[in-house]
N, C-alpha and C positions, 0 to 999 in steps of 0.2 A: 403553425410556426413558419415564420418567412425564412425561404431557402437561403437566401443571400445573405438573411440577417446575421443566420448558422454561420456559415461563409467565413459573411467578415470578424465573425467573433474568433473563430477559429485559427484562422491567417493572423491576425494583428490582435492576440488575446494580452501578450506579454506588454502590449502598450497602451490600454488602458486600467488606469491605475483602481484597484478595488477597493471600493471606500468603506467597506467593515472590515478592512483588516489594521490593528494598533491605530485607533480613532485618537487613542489621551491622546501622542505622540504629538508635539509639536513641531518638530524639524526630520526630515529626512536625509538619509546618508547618500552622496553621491559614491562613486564606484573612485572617484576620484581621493576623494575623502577615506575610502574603505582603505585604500591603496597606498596613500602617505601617511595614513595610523599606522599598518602593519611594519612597515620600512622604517617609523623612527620608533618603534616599540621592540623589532624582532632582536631577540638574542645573537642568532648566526649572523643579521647582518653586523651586526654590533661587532663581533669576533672578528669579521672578515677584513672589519676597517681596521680593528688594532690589528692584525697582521699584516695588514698594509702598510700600515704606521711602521710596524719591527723592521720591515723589507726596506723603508726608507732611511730607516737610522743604520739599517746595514750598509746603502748604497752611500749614504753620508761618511761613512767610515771609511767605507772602499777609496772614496774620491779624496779624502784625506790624506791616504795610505801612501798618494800618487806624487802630494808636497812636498817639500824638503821638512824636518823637523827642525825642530828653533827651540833650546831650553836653555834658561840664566840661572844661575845658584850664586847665591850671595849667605859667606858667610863668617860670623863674630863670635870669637872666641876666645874666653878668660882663663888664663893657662897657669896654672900653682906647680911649682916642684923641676924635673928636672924634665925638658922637654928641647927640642929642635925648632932655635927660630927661625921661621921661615924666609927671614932676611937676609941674615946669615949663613944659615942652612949649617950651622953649629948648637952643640948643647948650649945650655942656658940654666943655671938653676935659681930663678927667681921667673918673678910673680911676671906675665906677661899677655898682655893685648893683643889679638891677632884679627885680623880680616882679611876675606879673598875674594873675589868676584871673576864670575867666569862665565863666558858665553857661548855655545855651542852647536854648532848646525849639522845635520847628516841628510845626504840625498843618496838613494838607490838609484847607480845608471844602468843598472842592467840586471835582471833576474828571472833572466828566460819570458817574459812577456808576463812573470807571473800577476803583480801586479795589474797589468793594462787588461788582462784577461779576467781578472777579478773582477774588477771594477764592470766589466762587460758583465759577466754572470748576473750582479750584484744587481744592473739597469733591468735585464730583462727578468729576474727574478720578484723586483718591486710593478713591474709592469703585468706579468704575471700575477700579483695580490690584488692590482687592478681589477684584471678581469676575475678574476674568483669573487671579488666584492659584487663584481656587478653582474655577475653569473647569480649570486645568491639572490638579488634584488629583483632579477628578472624572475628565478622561478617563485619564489614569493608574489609577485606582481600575478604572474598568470593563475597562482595557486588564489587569491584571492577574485580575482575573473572568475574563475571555475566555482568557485563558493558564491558570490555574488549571485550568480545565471542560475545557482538550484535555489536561492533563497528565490528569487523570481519566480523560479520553473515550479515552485511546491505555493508559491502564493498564486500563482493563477490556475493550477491543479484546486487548491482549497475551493479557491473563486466559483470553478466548475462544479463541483459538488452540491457546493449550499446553489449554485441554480438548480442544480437538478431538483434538490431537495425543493426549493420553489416550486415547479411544477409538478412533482409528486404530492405536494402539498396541496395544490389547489384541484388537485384531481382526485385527494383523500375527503376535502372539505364538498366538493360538488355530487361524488357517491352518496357519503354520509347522510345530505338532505335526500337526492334518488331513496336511498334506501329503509327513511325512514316512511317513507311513501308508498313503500313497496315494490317501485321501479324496476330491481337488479335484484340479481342476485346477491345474497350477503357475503358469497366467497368473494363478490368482486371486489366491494370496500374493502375484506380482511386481505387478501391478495396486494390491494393496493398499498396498506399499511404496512405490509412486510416490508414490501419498497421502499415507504416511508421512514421506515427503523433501518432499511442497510443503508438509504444517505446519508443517516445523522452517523452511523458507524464509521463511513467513510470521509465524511467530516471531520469526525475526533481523531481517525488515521491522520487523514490530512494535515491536519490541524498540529498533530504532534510529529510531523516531518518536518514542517515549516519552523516550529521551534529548536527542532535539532539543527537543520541549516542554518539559522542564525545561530546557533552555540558555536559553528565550527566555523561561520564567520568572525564572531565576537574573539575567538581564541586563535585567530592568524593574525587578527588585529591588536590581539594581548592585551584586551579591554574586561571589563566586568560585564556580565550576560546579561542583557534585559531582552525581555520576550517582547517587549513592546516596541522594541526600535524596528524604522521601516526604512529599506532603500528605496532610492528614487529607481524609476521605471527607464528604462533606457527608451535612446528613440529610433525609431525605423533606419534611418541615414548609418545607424551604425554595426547594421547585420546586412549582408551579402548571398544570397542565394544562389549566388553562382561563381564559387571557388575557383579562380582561371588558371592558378598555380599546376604544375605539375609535379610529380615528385622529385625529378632530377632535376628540377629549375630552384626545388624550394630547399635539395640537401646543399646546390654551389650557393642559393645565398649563403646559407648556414655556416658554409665552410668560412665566407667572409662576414658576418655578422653575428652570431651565437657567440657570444664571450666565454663558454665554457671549451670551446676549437679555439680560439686566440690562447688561454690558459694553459690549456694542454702545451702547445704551440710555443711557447713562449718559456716554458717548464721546459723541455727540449731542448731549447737553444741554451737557457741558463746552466744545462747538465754538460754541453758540448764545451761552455765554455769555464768550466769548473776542470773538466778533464786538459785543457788548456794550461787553464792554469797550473794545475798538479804539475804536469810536466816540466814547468818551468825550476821545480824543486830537482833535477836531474841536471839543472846545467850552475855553473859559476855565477856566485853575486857580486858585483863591482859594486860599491860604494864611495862616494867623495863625503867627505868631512873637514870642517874646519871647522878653527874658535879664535877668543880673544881673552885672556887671564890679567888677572893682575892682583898684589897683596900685601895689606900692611900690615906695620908691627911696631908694637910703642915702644920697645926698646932701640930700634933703629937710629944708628950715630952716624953722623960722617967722617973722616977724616980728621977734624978736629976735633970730635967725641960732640960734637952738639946733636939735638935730637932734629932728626928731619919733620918736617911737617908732615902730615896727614896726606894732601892734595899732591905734593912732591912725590912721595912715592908711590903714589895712585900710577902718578904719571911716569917715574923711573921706571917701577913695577914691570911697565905692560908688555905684553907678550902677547906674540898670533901664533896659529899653526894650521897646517892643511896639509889633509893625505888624502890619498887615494888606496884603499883596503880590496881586494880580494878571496874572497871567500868559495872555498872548492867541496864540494861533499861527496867523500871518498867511502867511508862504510858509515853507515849510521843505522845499521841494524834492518838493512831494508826499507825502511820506512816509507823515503820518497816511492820507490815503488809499490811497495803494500798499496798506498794511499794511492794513485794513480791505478791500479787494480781496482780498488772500490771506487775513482769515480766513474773508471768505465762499462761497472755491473749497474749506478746509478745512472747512468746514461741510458744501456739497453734498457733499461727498465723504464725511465721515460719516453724510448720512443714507442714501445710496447703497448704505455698507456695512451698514447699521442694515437696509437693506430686501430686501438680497442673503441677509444671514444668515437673515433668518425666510424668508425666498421658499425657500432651500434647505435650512432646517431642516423645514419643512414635507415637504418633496418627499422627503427622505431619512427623515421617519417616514412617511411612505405605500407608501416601497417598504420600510421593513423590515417594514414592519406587513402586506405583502404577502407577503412572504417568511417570518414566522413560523407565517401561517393557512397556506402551502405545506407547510411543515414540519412544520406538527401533523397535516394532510390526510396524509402522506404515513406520518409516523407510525404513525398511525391507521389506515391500510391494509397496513403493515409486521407491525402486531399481527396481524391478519384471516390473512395470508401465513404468520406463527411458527406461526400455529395450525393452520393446514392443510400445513405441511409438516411439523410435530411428527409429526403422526398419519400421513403419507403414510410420513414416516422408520422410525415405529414395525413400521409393516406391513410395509417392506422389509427391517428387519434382522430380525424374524421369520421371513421366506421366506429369507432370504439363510441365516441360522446353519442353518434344516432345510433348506439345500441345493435351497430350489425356485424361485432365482433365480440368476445371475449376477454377478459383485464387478462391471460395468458398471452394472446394477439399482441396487445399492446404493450404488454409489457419485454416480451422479446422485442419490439421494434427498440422500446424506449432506450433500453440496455446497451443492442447495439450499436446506436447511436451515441448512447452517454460515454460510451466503451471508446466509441473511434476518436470522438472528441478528444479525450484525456490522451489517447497515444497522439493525436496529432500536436498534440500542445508538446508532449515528453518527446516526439521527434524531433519541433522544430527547435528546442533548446538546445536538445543533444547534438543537432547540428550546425548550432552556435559554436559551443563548446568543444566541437573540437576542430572545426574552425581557427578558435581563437588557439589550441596547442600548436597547430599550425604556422600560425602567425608566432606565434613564442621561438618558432625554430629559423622564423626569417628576421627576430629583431621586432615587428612588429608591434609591439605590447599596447595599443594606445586605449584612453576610454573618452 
């Protein structure tokens, strides 16, 4: 076996594509593809957007709250018996027609800012649904990266096995004829067989890992499971061996990029200015209102007893008015203060979680950032191992096929060879992945 060949199978295994695994298949998933199934299928994003939506129709409210009011009432009324016409503004006891129309407007000039403070709340609180939306979308996005990279990482684990099993194979089938020859010893073919039965075990392992990672891909995607769908292979340009980030360089993007620190952030300010606004319930409401009236009545006579028109007394009718109200809150049971009490226990308690998040955002990239430089260390020493067992392998099955060893000889070389491969292949994945948690904390999510 050519050292290099090991090598490069080893180094760049996850890029080429294994052509016995899901042959029916006729199209394959990009990671892209993986990515915008789960996003327009996921339930939580779904939620996040209608609370986003609720956060808008509140902030539409708030900015309403801000206009003057404008309401008309128009109204017609057939009056039997003995009633007050509204013409005359005397009893009447007969049958009578009435209408009134009236127009009316109220504007708040002043109520402690509570208003403009609301409406503030109201901004950053829909701005705030924002990033929870897209907070849900990015851990989703990375959660299907991370499923993605073991369906890979368990198809090219498979891939290694059934080679192995190839060469156990042609080295069961090359005994066989030795031994019916009398060449070898018979433990050496049954020895080799054994070998032969644990790659088909580790096969079948294989085999039903790779099926499990696609189920737990198929169920982010919130698709129906077929064992035979295949993702596309990523390509070299989009793995990096050499992480430049540091941890305090990758928590200040964080702190500016992570939409889950804007959310927090943003939940904060909408509590700071709720307590704003509460307070406003502590001082004097100034209101201006005006209107315009006017109403008819079919008994209506003039001076000479003739009945006025309709239109005539629309227009005799009409009447304005405009005040200015003042509104003082002198005991109301506590209230305004109770309520200003709770928004300011809501308040500590968002900055709490505002200081909780970055405290354990920090802490959780120092230990992945810990766990990645393990992973490339380990890597990196996996390589070093491929290399000196290639060549230890090389030498044994040379002695072994000219018969100046034992299938124990060989088959310890073969193992620990077959052994370093698989961990070099489960390193270099494992330090894709987290890698890419990485990148999730800078914003980064791309495929």
């Amino acid at each position: 076996m050519n050292i290099f060949r090991v090598l490069a199978f080893c180094c760049v295994a996850f890029l080429a594509a294994p052509d016995n695994i899901a042959q029916t298949t006729t199209a394959k998933l990009t990671l892209r593809q993986c990515v915008e199934t789960a996003l327009a299928n996921n339930l939580d994003v779904k939620q996040r957007d209608l609370d986003m939506q609720r956060n808008w129709v509140t902030l539409r409210g708030a900015r309403g709250n801000m206009l003057p009011s404008l309401n008309g009432n128009i109204d017609h009324t057939l009056r039997q018996g003995r009633s007050i016409d509204i013409y005359t503004n005397s009893y009447t006891n007969q049958s009578n027609t009435t209408a009134s129309y009236d127009l009316s407007s109220n504007l708040t000039l002043f109520n402690g800012f509570n208003l403009f403070n609301r409406l503030k709340g109201s901004q950053y609180l829909y701005e705030a649904g924002k990033m929870n939306l897209q907070q849900t979308k990015d851990r989703l996005t990375l959660d299907v990266i991370l499923a993605y990279l073991r369906v890979l990482t368990n198809a090219d684990v498979l891939l290694q096995f059934e080679k192995q099993a190839e060469v156990t194979q042609k080295q069961v089938d090359r005994l066989e004829v030795l031994n019916r020859e009398g060449a070898i010893k018979p433990s050496d073919l049954y020895d080799m067989k054994g070998q032969l039965a644990g790659n088909k075990l580790s096969i079948i392992n294989a085999r039903n890992d790779l099926n499990a990672s696609r189920l737990t891909l198929a169920q982010l995607m919130n698709v129906p499971y077929n064992e035979e769908f295949v993702v596309e292979r990523l390509t070299a340009d989009q793995f990096d061996m050499n992480y430049g980030s540091s941890p305090d360089s990758i928590y200040r993007t964080a702190l500016d990029q992570l939409a889950m620190v804007k959310a927090v952030d943003l939940l904060q300010k909408s509590a700071e200015k709720t307590v704003q606004a509460t307070k406003g319930a502590l001082f004097p409401t100034v209101g201006l209102g005006a209107g315009i009236n006017t109403n008819y009545s079919r008994n209506a006579r003039d001076t000479a007893g003739s009945k006025i028109a309709y239109y005539d007394q629309l227009s005799n009718n009409y009447a304005t008015n405009v005040g200015i109200g003042v509104s003082i809150p002198i005991m109301n049971g506590f209230r305004a203060r109770n309520n200003l009490s709770m928004a300011k226990i809501d308040l500590k308690n968002a900055e709490y979680v505002a200081q909780t998040t970055k405290i354990q955002l920090q802490q959780n990239i120092e230990r992945d950032y810990l766990n990645m430089t393990a992973t490339l260390s380990r890597y990196q020493a996996l390589v070093d191992q491929v290399t000196a067992y290639t060549e230890n392998f090389r030498a044994a099955e040379i002695r072994f096929n000219a018969g100046a060893s034992t299938s124990v000889d060989y088959l310890i070389a073969k193992n620990n060879l077959d052994l370093s491969n698989l961990n070099l292949i489960i390193a270099r994945y494992d330090y894709v992945l987290r890698t890419r948690i990485l990148d999730y904390y800078q914003g980064k999510l791309l495929w």
